[in-house]
C-alpha positions as CSV (number, residue, x, y, z in Angstrom):
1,X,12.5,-11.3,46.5
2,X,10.5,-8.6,44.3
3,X,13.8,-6.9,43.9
4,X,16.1,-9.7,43.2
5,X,14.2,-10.6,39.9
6,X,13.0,-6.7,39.3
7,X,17.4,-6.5,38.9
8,X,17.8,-9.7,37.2
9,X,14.8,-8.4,34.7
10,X,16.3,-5.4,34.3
11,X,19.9,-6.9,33.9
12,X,18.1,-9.5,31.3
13,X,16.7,-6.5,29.4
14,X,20.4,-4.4,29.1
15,X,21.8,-7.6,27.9
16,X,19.4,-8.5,25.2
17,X,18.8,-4.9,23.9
18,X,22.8,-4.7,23.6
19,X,22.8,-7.6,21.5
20,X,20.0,-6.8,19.4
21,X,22.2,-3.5,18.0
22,X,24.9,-5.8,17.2
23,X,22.6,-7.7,14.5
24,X,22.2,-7.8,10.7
25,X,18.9,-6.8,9.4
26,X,18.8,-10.6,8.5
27,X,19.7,-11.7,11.8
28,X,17.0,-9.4,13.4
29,X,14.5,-10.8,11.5
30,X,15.7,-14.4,12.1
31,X,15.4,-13.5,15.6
32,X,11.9,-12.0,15.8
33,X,10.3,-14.9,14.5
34,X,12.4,-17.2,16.9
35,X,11.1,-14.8,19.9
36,X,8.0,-14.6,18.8
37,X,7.9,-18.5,18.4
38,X,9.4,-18.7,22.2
39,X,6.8,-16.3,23.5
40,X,4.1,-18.1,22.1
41,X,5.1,-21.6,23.1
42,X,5.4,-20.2,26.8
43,X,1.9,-18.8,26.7
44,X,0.3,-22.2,25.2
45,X,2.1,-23.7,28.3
46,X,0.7,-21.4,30.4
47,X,-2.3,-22.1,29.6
48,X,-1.8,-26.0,30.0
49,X,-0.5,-25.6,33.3
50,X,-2.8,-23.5,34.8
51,X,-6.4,-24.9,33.3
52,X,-7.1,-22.1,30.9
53,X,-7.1,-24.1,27.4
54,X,-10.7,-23.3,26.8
55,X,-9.4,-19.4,26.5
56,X,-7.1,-20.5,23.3
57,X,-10.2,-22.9,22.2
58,X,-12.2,-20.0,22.4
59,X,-9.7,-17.6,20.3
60,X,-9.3,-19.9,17.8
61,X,-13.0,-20.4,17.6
62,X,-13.5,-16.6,17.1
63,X,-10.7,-16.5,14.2
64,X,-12.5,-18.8,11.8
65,X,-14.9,-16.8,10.5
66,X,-12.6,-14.1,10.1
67,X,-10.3,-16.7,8.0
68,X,-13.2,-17.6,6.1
69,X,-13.1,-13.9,4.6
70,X,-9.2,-13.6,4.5
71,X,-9.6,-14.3,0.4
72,X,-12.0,-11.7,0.3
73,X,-10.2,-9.5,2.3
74,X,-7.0,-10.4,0.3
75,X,-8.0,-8.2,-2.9
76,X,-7.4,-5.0,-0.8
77,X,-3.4,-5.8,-0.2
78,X,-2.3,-3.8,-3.0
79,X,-4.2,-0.7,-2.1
80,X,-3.2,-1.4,1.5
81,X,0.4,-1.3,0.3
82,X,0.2,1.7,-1.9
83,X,-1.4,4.2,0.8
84,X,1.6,2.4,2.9
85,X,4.3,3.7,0.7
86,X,5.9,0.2,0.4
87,X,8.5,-0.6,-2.0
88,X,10.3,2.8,-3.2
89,X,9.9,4.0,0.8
90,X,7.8,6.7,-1.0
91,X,4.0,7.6,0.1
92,X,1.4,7.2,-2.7
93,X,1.2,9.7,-5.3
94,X,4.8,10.8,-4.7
95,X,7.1,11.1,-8.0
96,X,11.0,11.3,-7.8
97,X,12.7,14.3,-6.3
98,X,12.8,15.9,-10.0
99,X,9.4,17.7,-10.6
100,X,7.4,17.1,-13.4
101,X,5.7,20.4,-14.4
102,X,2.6,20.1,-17.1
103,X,3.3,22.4,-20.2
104,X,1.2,25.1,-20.1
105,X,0.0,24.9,-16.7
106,X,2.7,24.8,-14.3
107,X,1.1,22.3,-12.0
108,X,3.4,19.7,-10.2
109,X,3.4,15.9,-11.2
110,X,4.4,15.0,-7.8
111,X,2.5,17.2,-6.0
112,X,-0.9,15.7,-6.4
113,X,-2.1,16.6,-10.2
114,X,-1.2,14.0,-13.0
115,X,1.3,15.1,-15.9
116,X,0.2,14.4,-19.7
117,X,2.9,12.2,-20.0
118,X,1.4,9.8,-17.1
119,X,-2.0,10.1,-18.8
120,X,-1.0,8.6,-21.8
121,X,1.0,6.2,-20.3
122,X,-2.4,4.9,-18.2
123,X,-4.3,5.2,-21.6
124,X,-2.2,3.3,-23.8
125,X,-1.9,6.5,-26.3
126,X,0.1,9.1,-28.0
127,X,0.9,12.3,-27.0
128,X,-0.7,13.9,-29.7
129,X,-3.7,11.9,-30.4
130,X,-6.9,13.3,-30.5
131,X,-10.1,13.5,-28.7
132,X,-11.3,10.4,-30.4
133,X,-8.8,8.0,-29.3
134,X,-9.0,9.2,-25.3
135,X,-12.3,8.6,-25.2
136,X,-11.8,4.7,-27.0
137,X,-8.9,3.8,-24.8
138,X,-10.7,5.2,-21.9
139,X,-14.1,3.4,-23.0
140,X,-11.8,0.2,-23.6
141,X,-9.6,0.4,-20.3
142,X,-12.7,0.9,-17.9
143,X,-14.9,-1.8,-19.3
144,X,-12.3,-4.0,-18.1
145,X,-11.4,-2.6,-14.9
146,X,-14.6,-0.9,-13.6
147,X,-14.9,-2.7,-10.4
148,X,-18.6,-3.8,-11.1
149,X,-16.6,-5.9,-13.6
150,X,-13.7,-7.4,-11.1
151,X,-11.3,-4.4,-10.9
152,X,-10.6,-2.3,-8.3
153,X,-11.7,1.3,-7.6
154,X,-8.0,2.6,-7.3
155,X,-7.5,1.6,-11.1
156,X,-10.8,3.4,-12.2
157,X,-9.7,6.4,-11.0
158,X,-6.8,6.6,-12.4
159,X,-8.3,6.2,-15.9
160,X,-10.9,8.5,-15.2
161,X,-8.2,11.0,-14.2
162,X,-5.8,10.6,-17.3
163,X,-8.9,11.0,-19.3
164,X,-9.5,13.9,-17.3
165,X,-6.2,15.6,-17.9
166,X,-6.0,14.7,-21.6
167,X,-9.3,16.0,-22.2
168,X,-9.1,19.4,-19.8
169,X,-5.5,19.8,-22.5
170,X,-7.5,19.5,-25.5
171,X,-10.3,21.8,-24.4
172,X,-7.6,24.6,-23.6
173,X,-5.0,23.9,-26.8
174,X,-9.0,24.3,-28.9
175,X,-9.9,27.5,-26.7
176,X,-6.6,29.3,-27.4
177,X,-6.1,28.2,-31.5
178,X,-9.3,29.6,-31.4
179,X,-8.8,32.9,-29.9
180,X,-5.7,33.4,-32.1
């Protein structure tokens, strides 16, 4: 008998897996939700069946706190998704395939180090401003999003960096019009 329905199992399995190459990315995901629908209707009968209710009472007694914190829990999606890579199928951090080199220092954009051009995008100011205005839009961007005030640390960062790299730029452009 074991080997009758270890055939007919393994028969069922060819079958299915055939037809699941044959689907549209649509279709696949139509189907997931259907099997996982199926799959969890057969274990809540399951448990009817055999007596074993109080295991599902039980799991769904553990979840509610845990659902109690879900909007809590809920502000970290978009940092979730970004160390994910979702979206462009890029990782975080990752430009295009065409480099962006700083001037002057021959550092990567995409490999890590933030251009000038993406600092004063995050800032909200010109290329050639000067040391004045980095510091306001910096001092103007992090009072609202510091995350003692709401934001998120991800955003901090990121302002702290461009003001990083547009200040580390002056200091160097002031070091070498001095020297000359």
């Amino acid at each position: 008998m074991h080997w009758i329905l270890g055939i007919a199992l393994a028969a069922a399995v060819f079958v299915i897996l055939k037809q699941w190459g044959a689907l549209s990315p649509d279709k696949r995901k139509t189907a997931i939700w259907k099997g996982v629908l199926v799959v969890g209707g057969a274990l809540l009968l399951f448990l009817v069946l055999t007596g074993r209710v109080h295991v599902l009472t039980a799991a769904v007694a553990a979840v509610i706190p845990l659902l109690r914190k879900l909007p809590a829990l809920l502000k970290f999606l978009p940092m979730v998704n970004q160390h994910l890579g979702r979206g462009d199928g890029r990782g975080a951090g990752q430009g295009s395939g065409d480099e962006q080199y700083e001037q002057g220092s021959g550092r990567s954009a995409a490999h890590g180090g933030m251009s000038k051009q993406e600092a004063c995008e995050i800032l909200g100011v010109a290329r050639g401003c000067d040391e004045q205005e980095i510091v306001a839009a910096h001092r103007r961007l992090i009072q609202k999003l510091h995350p003692d005030r709401g934001g998120n640390d991800y955003l901090a960062a990121k302002i702290n960096e461009a003001k990083a790299v547009l200040l580390r730029g002056r200091s160097r452009a002031d070091a070498e019009r001095q020297s000359s």
